[in-house]
C-alpha positions in Angstrom: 0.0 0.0 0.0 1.8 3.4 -1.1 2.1 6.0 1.3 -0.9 8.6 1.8 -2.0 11.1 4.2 -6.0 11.9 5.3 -7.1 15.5 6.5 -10.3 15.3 9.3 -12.5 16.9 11.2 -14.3 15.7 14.4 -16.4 16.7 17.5 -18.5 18.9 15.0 -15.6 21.0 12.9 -14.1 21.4 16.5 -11.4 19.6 16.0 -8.6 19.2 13.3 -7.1 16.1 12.4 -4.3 14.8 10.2 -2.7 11.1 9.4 -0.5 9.1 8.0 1.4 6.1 6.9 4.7 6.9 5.6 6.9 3.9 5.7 8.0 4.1 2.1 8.8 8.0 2.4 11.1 7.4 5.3 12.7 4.1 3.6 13.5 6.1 0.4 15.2 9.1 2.8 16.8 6.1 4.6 18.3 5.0 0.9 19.5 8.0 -0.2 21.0 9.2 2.8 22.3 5.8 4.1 21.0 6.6 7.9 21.8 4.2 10.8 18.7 3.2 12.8 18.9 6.3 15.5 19.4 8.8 12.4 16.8 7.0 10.7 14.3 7.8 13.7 15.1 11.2 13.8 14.9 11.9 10.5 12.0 10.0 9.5 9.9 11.7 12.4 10.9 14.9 11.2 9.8 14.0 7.6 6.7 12.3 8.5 5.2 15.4 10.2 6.5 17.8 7.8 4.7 15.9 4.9 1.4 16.6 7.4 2.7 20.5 7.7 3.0 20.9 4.0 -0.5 19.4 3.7 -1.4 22.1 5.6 -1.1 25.0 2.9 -2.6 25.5 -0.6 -1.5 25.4 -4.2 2.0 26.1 -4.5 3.4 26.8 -1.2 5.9 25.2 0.3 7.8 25.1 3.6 11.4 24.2 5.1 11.8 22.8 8.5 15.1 22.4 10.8 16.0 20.6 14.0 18.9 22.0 15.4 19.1 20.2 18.9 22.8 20.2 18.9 23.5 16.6 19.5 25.7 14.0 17.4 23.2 13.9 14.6 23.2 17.1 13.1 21.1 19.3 11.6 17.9 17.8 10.2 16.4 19.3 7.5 13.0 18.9 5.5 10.8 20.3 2.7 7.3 19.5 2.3 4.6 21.5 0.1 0.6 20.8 -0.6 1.1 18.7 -2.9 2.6 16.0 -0.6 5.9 15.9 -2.2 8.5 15.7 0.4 12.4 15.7 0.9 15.0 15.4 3.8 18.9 14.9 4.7 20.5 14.8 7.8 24.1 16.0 8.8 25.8 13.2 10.0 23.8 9.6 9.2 26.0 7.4 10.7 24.6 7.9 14.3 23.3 5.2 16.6 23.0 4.4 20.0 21.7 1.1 22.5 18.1 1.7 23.1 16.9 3.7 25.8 15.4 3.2 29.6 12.4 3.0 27.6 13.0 0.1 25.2 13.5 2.7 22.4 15.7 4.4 19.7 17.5 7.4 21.5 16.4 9.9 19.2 16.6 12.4 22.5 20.8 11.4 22.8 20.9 12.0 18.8 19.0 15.1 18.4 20.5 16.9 21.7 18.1 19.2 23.6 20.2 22.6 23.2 19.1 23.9 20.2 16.2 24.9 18.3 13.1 24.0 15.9 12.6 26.6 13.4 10.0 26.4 10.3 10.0 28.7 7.4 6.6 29.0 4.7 6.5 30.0 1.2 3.4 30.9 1.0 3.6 33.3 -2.6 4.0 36.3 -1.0 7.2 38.6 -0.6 8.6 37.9 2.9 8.7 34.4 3.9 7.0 33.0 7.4 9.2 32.0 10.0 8.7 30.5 13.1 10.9 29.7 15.8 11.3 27.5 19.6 14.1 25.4 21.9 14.1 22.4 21.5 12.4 21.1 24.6 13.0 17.3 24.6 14.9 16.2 21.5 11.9 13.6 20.6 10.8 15.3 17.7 6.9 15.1 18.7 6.8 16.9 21.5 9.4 19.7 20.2 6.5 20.2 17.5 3.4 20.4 19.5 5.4 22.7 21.7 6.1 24.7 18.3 2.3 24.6 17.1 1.1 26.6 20.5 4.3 28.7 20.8 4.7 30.3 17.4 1.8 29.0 15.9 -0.6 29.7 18.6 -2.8 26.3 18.0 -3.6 23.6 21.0 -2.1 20.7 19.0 -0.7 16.6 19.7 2.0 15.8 17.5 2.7 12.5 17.3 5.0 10.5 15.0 7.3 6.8 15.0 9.4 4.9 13.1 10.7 1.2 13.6 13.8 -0.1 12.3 14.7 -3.3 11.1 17.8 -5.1 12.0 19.3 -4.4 8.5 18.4 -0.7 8.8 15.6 -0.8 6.3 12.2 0.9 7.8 9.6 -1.7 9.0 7.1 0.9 9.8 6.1 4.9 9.7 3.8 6.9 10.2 2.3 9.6 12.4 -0.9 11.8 13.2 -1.4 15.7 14.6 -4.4 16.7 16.2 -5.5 20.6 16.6 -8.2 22.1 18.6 -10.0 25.4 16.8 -11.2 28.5 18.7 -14.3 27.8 20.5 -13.7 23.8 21.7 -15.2 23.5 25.4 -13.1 21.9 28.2 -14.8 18.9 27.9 -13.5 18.0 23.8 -9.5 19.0 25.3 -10.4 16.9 28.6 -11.4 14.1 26.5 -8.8 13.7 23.5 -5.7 14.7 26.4 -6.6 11.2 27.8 -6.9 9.6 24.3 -3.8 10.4 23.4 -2.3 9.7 26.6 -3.5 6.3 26.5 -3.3 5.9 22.8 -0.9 2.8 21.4 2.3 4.0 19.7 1.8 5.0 16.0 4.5 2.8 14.4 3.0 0.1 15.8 -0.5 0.8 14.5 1.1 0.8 11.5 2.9 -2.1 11.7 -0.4 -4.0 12.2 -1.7 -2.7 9.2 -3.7 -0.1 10.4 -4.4 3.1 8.1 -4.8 6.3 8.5 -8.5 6.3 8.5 -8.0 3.4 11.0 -6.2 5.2 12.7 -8.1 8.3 13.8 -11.3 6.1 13.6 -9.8 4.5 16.8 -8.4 7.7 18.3 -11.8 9.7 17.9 -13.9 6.3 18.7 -17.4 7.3 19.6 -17.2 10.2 17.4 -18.6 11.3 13.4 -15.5 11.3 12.3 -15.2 13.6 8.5 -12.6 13.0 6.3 -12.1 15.7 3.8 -8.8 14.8 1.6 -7.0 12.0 0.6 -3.2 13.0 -0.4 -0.7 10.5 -1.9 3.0 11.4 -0.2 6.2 10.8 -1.8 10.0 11.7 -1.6 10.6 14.3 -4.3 13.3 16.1 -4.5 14.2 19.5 -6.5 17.6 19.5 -7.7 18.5 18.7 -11.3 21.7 19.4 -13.3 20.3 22.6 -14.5 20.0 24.1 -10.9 23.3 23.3 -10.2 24.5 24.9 -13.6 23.2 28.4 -12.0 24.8 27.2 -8.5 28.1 27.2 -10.5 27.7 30.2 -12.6 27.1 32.0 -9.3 30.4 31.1 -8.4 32.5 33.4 -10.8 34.4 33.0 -14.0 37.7 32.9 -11.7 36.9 29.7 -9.8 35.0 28.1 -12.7 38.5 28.5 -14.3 40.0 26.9 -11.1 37.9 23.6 -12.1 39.3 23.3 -15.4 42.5 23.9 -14.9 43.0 21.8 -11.7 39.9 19.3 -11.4 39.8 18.9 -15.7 35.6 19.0 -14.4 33.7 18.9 -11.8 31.2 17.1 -9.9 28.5 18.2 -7.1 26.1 15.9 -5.2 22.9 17.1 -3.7 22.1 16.8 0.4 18.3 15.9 -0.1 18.6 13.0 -2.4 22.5 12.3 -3.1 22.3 12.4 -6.9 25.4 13.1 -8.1 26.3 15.2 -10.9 29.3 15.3 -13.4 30.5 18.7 -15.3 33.2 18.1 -18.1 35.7 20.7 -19.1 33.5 21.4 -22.1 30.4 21.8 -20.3 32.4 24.5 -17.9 34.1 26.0 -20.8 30.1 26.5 -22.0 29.1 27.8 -18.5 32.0 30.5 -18.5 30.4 31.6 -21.7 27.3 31.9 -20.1 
């Protein structure tokens, strides 16, 4: 079953709801960026609720998010847009640790707590949006429900997982955010705080097969629950040999020059996806000329 997301309502248009299964998103990231199962956590968290950000905004925008935590790990970086095509690279993939008190990948150790979560829109106009907040656990979830009612001023739950097989390869992905609108009673937050409290890990929903209909059917049990989209995700990325031709010509005649003379070419690889790209003298010569 490929990888999709589903946008809800609940409790009478009180409550918004997103989900999804994104095992195949994370495993493609995993490929390209050759993550070890605590980077592979981390980074497939990050993606998985970045794809349910983007899904967030209309026609052409996009947005860019970062997880600066300052741990071993890195920076983690993601793009998503509303068209549920997403993208994402970590600095250093090659980190993992024993699992923690709790039976679990240390994405906390990985990520580091002394840092900060920062998301930036394109959203078509001339400045760009930009939100920022500390890091306040290094789990990725909490960090972004703590960034949705700090800079984006909405009662959300944020939850994502990922499990790892022993080879590396992602078993299972997937992940849900709740948000309450203006106007929900005490009794709606009362109720869905001890829902998600008690609510079974989302990896392992997905691992049993569940979807993400299933999935909020069983969180909001008891409840008319309205789903309003259906969105296919994938890992897309945006770089091509043509983009990096401008990244080049930006660089000056004098240092193209430099690549002829002392590399006879040149060759660039992109952080999202790792696709590597090969210039020849000729083709510099032509981008001088340019």
């Amino acid at each position: 079953m490929s990888d999709y997301l589903i946008k809800a309502t609940t409790y009478g248009g009180m409550v918004r709801a997103y989900a999804i299964q994104s095992t195949d998103l994370v495993e493609e990231a995993r490929r390209r960026q050759d993550t070890w199962a605590t980077a592979s956590a981390a980074m497939g968290r990050t993606i998985t609720i970045s794809a349910m950000m983007g899904a967030m905004l209309k026609g052409n925008d996009s947005l860019t998010v970062k997880v600066e935590g300052g741990g071993p790990i890195g920076v983690i970086v993601a793009d998503a847009n509303a068209k549920g095509e997403v993208r994402g690279y970590v600095t250093n993939p090659h980190v993992d640790f024993d699992l923690n008190a709790n039976g679990k990948l240390d994405v906390a150790r990985a990520v580091g707590t002394e840092g900060g979560l920062s998301v930036v829109k394109d959203l078509g106009l001339r400045d760009y949006f930009t939100g920022q907040v500390p890091i306040v656990s290094g789990e990725i979830s909490e960090d972004f429900t703590y960034y949705f009612a700090t800079s984006e001023q909405v009662p959300s739950a944020v939850g994502a997982g990922v499990l790892v097989n022993p080879d590396h390869s992602i078993l299972a992905s997937g992940g849900f955010i709740v948000q309450v609108m203006p106007g929900a009673d005490d009794v709606i937050i009362d109720k869905l705080e001890k829902r998600i409290q008690d609510f079974p890990a989302i990896s392992s929903l997905v691992r049993e097969g569940k979807t993400p209909e299933e999935i909020l059917e069983r969180l909001f049990e008891g409840e008319e629950l309205k789903i309003h989209e259906k969105l296919p995700v994938v890992f897309k990325c945006k770089c091509s040999k043509e983009r990096l031709e401008q990244a080049i010509i930006g660089l000056g005649e004098e240092e193209i020059r430099k690549m002829i003379e002392e590399d006879h070419g040149a060759e660039a690889s992109c952080h999202f996806c790792n696709e590597k790209y090969v210039f020849t003298e000729e083709e510099l010569k032509e981008l001088i000329e340019a």
